[in-house]
Biopython code that builds the backbone (N, CA, C, O; Angstrom):
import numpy as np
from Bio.PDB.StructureBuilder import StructureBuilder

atoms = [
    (1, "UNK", "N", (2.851, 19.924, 56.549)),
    (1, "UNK", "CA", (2.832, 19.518, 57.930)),
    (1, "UNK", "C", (4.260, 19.193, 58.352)),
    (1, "UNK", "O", (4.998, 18.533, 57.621)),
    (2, "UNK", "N", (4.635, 19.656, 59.520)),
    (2, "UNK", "CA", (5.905, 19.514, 60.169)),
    (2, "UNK", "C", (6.026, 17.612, 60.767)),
    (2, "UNK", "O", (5.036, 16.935, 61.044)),
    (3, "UNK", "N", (7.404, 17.142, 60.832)),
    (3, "UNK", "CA", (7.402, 16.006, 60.998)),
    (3, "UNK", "C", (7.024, 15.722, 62.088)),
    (3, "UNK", "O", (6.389, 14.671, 62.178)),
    (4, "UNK", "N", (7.287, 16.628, 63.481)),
    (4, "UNK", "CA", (6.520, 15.858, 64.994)),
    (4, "UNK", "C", (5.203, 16.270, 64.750)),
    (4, "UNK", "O", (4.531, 15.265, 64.981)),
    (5, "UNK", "N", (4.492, 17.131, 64.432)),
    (5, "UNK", "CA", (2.827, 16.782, 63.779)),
    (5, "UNK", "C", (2.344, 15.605, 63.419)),
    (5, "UNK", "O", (1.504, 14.894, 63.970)),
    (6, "UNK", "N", (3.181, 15.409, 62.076)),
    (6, "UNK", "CA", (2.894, 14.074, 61.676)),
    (6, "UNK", "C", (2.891, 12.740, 62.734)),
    (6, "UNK", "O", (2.019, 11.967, 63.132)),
    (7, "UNK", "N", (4.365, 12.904, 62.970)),
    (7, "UNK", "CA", (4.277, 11.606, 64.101)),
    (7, "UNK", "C", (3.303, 11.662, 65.037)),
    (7, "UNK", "O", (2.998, 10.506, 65.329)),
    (8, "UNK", "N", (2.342, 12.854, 65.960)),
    (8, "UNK", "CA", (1.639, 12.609, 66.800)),
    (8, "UNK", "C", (0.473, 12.792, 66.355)),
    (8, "UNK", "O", (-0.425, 12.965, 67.180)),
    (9, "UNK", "N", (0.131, 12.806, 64.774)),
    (9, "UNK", "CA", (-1.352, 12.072, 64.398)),
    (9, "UNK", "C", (-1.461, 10.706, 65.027)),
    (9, "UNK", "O", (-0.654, 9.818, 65.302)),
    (10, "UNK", "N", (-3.076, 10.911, 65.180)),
    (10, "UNK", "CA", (-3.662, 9.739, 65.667)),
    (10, "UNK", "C", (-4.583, 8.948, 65.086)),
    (10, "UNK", "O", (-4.752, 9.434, 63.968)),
    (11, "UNK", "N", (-5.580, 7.589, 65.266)),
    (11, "UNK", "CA", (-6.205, 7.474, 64.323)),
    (11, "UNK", "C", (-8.169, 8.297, 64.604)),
    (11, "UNK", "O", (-8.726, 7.791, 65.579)),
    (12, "UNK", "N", (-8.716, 8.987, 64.123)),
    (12, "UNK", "CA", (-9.476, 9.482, 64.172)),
    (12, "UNK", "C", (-9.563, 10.947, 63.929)),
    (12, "UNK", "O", (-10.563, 11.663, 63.978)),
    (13, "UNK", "N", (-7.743, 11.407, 63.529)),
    (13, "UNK", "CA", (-7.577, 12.894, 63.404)),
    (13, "UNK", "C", (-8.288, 13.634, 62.003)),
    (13, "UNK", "O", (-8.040, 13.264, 60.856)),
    (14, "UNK", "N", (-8.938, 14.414, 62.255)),
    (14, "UNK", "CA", (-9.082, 15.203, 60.814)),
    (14, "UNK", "C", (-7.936, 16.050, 60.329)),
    (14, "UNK", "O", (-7.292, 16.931, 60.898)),
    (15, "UNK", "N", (-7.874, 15.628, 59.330)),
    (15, "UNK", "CA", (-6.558, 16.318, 58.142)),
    (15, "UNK", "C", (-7.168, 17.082, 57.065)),
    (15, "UNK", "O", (-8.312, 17.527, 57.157)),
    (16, "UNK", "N", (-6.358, 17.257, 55.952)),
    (16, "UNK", "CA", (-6.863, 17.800, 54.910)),
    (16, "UNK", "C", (-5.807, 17.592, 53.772)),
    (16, "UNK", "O", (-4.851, 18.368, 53.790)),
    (17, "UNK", "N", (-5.865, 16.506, 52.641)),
    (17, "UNK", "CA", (-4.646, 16.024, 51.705)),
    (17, "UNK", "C", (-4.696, 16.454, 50.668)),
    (17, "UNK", "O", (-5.829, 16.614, 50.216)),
    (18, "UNK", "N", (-3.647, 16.799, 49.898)),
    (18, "UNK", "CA", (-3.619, 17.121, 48.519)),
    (18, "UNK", "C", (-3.635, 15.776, 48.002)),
    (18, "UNK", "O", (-3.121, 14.697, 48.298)),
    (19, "UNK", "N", (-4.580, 16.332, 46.932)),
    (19, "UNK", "CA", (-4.692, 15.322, 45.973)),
    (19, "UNK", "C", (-3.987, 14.907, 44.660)),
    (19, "UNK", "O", (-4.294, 15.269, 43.525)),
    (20, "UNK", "N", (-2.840, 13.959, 45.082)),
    (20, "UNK", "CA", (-1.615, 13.904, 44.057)),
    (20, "UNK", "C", (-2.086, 13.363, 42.787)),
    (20, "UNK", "O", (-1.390, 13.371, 41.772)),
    (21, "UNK", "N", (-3.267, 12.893, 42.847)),
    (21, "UNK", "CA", (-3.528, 11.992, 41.275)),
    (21, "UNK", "C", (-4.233, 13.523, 40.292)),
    (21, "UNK", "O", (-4.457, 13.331, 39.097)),
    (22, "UNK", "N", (-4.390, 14.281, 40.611)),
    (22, "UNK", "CA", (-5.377, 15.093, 40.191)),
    (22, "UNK", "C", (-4.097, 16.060, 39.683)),
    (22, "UNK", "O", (-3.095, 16.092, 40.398)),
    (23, "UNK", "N", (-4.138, 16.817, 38.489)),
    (23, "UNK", "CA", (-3.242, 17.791, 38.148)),
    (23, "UNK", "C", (-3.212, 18.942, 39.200)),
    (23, "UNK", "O", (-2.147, 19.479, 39.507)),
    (24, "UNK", "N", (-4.282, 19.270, 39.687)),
    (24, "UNK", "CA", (-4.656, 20.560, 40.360)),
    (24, "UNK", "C", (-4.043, 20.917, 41.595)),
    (24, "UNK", "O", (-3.673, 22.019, 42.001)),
    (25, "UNK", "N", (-3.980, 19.212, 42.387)),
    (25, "UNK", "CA", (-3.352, 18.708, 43.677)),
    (25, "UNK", "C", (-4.573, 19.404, 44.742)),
    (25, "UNK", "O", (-4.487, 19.596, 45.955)),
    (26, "UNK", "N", (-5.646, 19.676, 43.869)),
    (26, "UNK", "CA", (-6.761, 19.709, 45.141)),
    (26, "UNK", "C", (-6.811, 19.038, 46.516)),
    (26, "UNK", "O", (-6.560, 17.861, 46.772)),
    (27, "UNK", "N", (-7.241, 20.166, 47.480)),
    (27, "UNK", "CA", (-7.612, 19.515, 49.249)),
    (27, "UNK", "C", (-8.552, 18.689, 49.326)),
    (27, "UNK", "O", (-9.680, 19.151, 49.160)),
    (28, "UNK", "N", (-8.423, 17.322, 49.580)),
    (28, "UNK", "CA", (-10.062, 16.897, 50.129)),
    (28, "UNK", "C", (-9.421, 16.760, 51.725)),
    (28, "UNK", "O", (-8.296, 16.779, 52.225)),
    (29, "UNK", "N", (-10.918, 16.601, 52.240)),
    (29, "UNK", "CA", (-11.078, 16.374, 53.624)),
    (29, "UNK", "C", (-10.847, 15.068, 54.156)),
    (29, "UNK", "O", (-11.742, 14.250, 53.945)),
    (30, "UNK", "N", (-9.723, 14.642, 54.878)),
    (30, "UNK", "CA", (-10.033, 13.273, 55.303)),
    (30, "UNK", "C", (-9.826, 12.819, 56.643)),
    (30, "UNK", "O", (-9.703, 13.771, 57.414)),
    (31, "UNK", "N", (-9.729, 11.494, 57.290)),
    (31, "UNK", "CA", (-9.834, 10.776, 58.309)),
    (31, "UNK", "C", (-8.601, 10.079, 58.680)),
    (31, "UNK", "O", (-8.474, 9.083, 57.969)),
    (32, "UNK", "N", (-7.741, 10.202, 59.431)),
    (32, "UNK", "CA", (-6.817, 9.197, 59.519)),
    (32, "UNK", "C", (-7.271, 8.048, 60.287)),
    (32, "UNK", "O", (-7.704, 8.111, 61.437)),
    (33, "UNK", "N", (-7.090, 6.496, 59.254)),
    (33, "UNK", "CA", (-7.530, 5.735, 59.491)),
    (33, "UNK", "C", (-6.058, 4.262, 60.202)),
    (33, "UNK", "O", (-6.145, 3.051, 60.407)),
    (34, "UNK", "N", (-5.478, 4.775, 60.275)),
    (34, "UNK", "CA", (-4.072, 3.571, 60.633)),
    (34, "UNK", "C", (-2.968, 5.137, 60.673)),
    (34, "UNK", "O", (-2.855, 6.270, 60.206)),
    (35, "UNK", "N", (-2.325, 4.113, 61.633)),
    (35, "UNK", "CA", (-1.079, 4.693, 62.149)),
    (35, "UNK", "C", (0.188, 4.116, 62.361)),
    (35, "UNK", "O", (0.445, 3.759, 63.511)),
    (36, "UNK", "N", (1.300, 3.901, 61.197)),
    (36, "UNK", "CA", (2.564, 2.879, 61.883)),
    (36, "UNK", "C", (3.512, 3.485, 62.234)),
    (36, "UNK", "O", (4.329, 4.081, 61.532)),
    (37, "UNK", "N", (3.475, 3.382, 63.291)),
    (37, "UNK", "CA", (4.882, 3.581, 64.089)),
    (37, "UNK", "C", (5.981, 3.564, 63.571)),
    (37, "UNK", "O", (6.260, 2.479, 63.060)),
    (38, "UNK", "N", (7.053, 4.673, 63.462)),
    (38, "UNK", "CA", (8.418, 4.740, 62.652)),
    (38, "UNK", "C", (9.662, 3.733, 64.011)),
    (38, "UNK", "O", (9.775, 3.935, 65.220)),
    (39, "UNK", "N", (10.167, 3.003, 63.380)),
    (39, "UNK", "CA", (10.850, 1.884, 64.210)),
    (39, "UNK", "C", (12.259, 2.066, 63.351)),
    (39, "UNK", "O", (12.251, 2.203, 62.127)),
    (40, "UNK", "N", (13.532, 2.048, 64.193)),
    (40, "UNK", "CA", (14.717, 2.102, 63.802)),
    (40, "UNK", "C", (15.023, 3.449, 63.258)),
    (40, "UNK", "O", (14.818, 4.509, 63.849)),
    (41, "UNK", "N", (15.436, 3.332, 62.298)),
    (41, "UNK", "CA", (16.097, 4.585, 61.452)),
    (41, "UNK", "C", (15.144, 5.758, 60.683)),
    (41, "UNK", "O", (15.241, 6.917, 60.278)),
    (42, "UNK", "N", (14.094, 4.586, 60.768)),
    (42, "UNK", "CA", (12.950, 5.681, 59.764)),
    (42, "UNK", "C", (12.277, 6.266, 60.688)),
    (42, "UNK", "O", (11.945, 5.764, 61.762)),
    (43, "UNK", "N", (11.943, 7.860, 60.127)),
    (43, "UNK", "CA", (11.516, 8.937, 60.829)),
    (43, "UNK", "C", (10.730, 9.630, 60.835)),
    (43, "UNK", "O", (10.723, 10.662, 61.507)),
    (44, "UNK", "N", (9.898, 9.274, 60.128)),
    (44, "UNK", "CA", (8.056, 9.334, 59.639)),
    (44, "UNK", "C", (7.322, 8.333, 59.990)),
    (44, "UNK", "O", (7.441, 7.192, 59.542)),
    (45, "UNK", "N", (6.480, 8.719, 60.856)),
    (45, "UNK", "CA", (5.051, 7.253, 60.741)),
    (45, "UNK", "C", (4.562, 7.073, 59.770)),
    (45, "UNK", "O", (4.206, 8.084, 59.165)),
    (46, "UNK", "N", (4.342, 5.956, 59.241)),
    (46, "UNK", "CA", (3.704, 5.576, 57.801)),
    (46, "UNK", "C", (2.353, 5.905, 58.989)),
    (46, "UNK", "O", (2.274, 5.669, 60.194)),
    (47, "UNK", "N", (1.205, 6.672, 57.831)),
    (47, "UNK", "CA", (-0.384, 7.493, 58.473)),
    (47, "UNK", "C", (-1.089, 7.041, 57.055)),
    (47, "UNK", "O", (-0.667, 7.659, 56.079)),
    (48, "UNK", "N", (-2.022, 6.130, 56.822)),
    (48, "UNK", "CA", (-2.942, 6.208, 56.038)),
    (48, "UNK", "C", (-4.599, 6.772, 56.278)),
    (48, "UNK", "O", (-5.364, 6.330, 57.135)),
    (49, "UNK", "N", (-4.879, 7.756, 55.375)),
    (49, "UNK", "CA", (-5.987, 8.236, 55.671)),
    (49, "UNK", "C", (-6.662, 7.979, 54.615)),
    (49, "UNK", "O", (-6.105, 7.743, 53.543)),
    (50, "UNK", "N", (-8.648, 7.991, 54.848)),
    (50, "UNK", "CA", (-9.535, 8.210, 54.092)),
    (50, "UNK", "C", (-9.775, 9.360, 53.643)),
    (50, "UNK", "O", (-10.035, 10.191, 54.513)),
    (51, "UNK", "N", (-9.782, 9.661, 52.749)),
    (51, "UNK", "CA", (-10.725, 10.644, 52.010)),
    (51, "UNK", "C", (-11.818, 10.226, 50.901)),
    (51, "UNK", "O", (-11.704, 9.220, 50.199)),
    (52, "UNK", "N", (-12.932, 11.167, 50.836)),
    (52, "UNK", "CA", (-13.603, 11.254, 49.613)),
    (52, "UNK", "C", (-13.384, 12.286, 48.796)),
    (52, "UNK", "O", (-13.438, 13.474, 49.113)),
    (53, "UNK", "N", (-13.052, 11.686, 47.383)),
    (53, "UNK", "CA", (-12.561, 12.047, 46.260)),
    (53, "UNK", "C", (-13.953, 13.391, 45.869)),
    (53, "UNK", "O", (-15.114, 13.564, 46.243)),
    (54, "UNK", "N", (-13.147, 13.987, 45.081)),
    (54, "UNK", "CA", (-14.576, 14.720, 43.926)),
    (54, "UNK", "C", (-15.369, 13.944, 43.555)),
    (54, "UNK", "O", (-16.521, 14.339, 43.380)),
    (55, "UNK", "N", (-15.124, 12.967, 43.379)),
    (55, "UNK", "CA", (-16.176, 12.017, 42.286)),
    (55, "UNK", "C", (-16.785, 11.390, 42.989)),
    (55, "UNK", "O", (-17.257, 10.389, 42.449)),
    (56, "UNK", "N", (-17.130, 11.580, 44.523)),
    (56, "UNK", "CA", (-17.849, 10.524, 45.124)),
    (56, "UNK", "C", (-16.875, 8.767, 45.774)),
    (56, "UNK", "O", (-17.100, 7.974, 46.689)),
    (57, "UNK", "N", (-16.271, 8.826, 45.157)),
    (57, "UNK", "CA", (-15.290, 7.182, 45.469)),
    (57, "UNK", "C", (-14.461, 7.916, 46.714)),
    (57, "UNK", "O", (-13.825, 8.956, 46.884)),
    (58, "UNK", "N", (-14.934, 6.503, 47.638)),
    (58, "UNK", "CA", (-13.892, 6.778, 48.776)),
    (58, "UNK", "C", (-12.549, 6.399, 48.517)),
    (58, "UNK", "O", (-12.480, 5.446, 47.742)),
    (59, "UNK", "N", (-11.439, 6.848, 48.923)),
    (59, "UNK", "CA", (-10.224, 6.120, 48.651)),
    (59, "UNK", "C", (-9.420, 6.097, 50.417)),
    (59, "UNK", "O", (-9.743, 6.696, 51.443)),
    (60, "UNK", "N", (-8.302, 5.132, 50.130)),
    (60, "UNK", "CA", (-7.270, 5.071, 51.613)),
    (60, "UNK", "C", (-5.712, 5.708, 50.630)),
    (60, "UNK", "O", (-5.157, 5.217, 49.647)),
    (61, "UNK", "N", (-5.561, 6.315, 51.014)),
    (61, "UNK", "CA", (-3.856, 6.671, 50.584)),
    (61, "UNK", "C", (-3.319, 6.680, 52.095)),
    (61, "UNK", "O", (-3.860, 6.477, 53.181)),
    (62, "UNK", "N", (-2.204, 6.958, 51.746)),
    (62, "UNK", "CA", (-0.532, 6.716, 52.271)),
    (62, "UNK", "C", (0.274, 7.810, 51.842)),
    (62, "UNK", "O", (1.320, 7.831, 51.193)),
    (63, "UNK", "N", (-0.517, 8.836, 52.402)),
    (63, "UNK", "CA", (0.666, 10.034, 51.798)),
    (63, "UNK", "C", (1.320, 10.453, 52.252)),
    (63, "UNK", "O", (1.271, 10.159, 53.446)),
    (64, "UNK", "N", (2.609, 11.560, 51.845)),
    (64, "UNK", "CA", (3.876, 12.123, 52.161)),
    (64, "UNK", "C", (3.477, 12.779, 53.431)),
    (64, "UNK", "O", (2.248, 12.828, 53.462)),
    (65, "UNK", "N", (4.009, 13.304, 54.491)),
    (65, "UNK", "CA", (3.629, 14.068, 55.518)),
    (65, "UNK", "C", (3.799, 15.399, 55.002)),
    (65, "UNK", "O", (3.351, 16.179, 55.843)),
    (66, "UNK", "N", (4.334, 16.134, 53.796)),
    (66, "UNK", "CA", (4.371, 17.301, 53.532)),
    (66, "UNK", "C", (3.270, 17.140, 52.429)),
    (66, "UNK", "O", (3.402, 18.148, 51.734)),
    (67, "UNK", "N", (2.310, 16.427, 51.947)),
    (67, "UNK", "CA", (1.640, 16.720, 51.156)),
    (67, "UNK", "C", (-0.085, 16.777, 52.005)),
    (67, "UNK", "O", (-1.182, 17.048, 51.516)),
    (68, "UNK", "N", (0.355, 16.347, 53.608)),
    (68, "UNK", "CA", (-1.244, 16.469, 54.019)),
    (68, "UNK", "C", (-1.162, 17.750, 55.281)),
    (68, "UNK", "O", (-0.098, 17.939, 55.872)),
    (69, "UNK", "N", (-2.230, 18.458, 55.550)),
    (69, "UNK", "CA", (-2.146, 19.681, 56.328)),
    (69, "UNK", "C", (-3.128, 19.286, 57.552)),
    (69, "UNK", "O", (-4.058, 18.497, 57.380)),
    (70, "UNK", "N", (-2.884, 19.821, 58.655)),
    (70, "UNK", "CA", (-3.780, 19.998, 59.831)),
    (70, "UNK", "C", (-5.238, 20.565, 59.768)),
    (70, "UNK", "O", (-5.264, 21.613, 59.124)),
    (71, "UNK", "N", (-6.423, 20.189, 60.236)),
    (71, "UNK", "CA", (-7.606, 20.243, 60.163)),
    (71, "UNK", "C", (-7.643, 21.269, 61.463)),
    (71, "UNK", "O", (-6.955, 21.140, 62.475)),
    (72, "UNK", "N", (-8.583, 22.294, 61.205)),
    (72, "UNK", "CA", (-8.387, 23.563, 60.640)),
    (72, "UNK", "C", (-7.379, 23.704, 59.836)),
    (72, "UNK", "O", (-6.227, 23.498, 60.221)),
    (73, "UNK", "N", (-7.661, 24.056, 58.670)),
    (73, "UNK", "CA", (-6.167, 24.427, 57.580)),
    (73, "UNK", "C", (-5.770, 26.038, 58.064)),
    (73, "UNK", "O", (-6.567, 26.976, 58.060)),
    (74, "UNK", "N", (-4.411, 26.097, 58.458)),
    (74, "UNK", "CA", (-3.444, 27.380, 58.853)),
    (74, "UNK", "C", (-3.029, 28.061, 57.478)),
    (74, "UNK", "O", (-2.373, 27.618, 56.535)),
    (75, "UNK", "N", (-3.459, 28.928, 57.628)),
    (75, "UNK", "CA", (-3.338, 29.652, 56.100)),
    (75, "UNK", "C", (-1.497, 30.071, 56.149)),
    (75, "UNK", "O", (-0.744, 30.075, 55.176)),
    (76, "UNK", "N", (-1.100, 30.426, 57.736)),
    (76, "UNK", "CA", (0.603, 30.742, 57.721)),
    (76, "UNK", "C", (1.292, 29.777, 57.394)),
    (76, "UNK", "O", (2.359, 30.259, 57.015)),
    (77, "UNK", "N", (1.321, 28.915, 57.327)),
    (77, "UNK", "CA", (1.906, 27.097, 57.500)),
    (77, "UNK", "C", (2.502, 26.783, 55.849)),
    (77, "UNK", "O", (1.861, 26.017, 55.128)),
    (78, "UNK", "N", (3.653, 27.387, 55.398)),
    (78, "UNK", "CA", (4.310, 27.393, 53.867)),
    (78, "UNK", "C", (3.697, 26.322, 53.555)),
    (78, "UNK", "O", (3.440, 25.585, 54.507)),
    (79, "UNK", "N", (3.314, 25.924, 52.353)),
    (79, "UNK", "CA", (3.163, 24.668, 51.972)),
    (79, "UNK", "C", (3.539, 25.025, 49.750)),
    (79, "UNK", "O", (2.711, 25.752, 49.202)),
    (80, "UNK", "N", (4.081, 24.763, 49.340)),
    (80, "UNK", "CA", (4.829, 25.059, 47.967)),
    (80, "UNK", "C", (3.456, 24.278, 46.807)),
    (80, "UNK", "O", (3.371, 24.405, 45.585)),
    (81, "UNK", "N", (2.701, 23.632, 47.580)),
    (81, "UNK", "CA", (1.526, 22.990, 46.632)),
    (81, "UNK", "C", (0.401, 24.194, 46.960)),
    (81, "UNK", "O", (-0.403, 24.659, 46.152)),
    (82, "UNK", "N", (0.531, 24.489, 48.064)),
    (82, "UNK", "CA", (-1.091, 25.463, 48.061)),
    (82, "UNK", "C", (-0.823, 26.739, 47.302)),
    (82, "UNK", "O", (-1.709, 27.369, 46.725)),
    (83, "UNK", "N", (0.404, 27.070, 47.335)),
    (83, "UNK", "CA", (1.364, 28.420, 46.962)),
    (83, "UNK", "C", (0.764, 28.615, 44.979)),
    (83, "UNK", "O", (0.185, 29.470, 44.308)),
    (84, "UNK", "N", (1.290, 27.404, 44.783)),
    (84, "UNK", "CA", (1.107, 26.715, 43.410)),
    (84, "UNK", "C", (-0.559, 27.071, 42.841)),
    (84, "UNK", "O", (-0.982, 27.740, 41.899)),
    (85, "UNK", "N", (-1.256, 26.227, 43.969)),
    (85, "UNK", "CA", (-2.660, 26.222, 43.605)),
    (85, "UNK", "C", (-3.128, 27.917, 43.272)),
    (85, "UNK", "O", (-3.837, 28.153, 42.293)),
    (86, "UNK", "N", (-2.674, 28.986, 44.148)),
    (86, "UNK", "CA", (-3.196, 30.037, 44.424)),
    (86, "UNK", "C", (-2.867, 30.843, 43.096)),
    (86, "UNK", "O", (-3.631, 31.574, 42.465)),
    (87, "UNK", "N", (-1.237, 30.457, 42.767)),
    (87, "UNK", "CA", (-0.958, 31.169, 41.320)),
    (87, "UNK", "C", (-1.752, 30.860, 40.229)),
    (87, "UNK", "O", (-2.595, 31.549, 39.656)),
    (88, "UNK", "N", (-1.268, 29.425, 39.962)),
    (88, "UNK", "CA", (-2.746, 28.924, 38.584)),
    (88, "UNK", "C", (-4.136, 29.909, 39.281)),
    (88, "UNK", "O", (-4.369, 30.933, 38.639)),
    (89, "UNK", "N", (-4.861, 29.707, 40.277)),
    (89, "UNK", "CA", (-6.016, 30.681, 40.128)),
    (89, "UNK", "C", (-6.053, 32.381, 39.588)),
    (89, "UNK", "O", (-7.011, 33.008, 39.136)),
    (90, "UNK", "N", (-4.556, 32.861, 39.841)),
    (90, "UNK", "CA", (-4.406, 34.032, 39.857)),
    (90, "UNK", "C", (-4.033, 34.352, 38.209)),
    (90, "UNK", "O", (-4.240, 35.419, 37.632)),
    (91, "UNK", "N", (-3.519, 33.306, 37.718)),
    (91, "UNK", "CA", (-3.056, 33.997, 36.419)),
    (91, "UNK", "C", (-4.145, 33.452, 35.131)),
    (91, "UNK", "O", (-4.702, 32.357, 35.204)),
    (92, "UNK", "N", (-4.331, 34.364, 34.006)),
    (92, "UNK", "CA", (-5.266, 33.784, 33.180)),
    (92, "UNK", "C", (-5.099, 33.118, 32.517)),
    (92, "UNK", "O", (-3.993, 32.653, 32.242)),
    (93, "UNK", "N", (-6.059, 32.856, 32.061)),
    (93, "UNK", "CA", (-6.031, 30.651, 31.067)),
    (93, "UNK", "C", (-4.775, 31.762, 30.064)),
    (93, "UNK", "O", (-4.672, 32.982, 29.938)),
    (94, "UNK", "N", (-3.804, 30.297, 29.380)),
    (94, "UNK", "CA", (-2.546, 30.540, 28.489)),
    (94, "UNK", "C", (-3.828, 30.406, 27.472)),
    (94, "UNK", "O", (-4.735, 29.576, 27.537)),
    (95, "UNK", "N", (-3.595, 31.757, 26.243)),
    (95, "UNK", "CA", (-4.049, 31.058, 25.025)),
    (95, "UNK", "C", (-2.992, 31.116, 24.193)),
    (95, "UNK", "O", (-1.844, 31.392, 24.540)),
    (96, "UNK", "N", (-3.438, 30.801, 22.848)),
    (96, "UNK", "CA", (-2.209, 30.719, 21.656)),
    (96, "UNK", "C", (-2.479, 31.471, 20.296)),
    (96, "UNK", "O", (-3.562, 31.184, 19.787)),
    (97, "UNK", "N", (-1.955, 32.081, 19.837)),
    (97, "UNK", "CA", (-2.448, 33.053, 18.601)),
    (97, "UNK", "C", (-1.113, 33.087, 18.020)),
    (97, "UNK", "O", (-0.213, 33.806, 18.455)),
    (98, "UNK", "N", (-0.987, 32.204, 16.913)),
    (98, "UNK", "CA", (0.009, 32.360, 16.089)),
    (98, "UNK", "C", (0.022, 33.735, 15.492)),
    (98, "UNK", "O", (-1.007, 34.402, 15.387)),
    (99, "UNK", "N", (1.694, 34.325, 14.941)),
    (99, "UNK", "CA", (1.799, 35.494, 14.586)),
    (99, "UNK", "C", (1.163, 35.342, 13.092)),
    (99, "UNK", "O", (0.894, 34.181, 12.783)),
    (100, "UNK", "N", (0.918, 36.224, 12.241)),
    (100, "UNK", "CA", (0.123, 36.382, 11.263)),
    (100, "UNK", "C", (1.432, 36.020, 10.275)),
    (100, "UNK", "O", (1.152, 35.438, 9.227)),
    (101, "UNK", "N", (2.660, 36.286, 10.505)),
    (101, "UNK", "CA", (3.561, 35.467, 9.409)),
    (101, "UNK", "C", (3.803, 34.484, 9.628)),
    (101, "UNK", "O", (4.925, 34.160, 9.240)),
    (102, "UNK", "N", (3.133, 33.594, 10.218)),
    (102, "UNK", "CA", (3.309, 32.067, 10.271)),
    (102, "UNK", "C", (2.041, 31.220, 9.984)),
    (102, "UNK", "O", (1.972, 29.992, 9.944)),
    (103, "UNK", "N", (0.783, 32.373, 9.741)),
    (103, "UNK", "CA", (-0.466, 31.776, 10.113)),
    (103, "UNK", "C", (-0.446, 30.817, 8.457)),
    (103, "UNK", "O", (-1.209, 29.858, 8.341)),
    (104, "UNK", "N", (0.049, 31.028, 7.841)),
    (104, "UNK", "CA", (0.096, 30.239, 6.335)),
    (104, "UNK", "C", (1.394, 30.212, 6.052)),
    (104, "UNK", "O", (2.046, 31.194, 5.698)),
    (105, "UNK", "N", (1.837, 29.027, 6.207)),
    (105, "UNK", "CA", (2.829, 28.695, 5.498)),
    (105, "UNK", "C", (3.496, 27.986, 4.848)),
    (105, "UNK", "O", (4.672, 27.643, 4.969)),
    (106, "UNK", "N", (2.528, 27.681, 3.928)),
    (106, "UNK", "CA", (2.414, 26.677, 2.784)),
    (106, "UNK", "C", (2.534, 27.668, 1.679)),
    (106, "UNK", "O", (3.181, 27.377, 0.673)),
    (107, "UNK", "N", (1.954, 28.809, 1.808)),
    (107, "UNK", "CA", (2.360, 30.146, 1.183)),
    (107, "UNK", "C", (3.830, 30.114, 0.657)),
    (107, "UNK", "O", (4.174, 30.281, -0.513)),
    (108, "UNK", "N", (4.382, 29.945, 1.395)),
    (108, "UNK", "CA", (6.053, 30.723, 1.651)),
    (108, "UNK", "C", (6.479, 29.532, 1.273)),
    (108, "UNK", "O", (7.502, 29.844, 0.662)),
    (109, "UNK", "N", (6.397, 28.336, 1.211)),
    (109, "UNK", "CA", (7.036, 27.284, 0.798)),
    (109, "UNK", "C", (6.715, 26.819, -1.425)),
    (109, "UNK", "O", (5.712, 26.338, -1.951)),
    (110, "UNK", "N", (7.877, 27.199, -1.996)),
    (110, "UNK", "CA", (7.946, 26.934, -3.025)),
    (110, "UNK", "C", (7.269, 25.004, -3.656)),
    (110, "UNK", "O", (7.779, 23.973, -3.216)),
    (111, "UNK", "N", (6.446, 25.012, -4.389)),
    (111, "UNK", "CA", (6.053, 23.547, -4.548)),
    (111, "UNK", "C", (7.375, 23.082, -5.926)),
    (111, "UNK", "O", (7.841, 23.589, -6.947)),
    (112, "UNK", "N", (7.550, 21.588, -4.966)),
    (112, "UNK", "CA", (8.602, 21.130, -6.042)),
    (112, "UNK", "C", (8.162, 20.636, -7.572)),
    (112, "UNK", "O", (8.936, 20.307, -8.472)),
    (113, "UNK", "N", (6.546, 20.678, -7.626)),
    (113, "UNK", "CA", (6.574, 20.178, -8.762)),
    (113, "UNK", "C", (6.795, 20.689, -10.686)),
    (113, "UNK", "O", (6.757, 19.826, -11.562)),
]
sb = StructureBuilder()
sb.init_structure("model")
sb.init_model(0)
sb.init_chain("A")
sb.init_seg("    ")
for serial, (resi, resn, name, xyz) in enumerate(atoms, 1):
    if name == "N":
        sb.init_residue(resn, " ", resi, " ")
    sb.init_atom(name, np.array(xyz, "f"), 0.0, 1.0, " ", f" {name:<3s}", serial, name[0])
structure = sb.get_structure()
């Protein structure tokens, strides 16, 4: 979200936040519930919104203005977390298969006794 966006949220706006506690940084849907006014030098409104989590628990955060998006979500609108999300879906699970000359190597190691 662009910074005069942010500043002219209101309280009752629907958003849509990444979810920073979560590795995934999943969207939930939320509510902006408070709005503080940026005074002096600072140039973001502090915006706390509700959301409900995956798990059912409501929570209030205080998040970054580049980590929450406009309700309808704009699929043109860069955002470097959704970008993120789309690759992990796109690429397949990492597995691990050691090479076969390493798979024993207790082998290759002489015993001191």
């Amino acid at each position: 979200m662009l910074r005069f966006q942010w500043n002219a949220l209101q309280t009752g706006d629907a958003v849509i936040v990444h979810d920073l506690e979560s590795s995934e940084m999943t969207l939930l849907p939320g509510t902006v519930v408070t709005v503080d006014t940026c005074t002096g030098r600072k140039l973001a409104n502090g915006v706390r919104i509700r959301v409900n989590a995956n798990d059912g628990v409501v929570r209030l955060l205080w998040p970054a203005y580049m980590a929450v998006h406009l309700e309808p979500l704009d699929p043109t609108e860069p955002c470097w977390r959704c970008e993120e999300m789309a690759r992990t879906l796109e690429r397949p699970a990492a597995t691990f298969e050691p090479a076969a000359e390493l798979v024993d190597l207790t082998a290759a190691v002489p015993s001191r006794r």
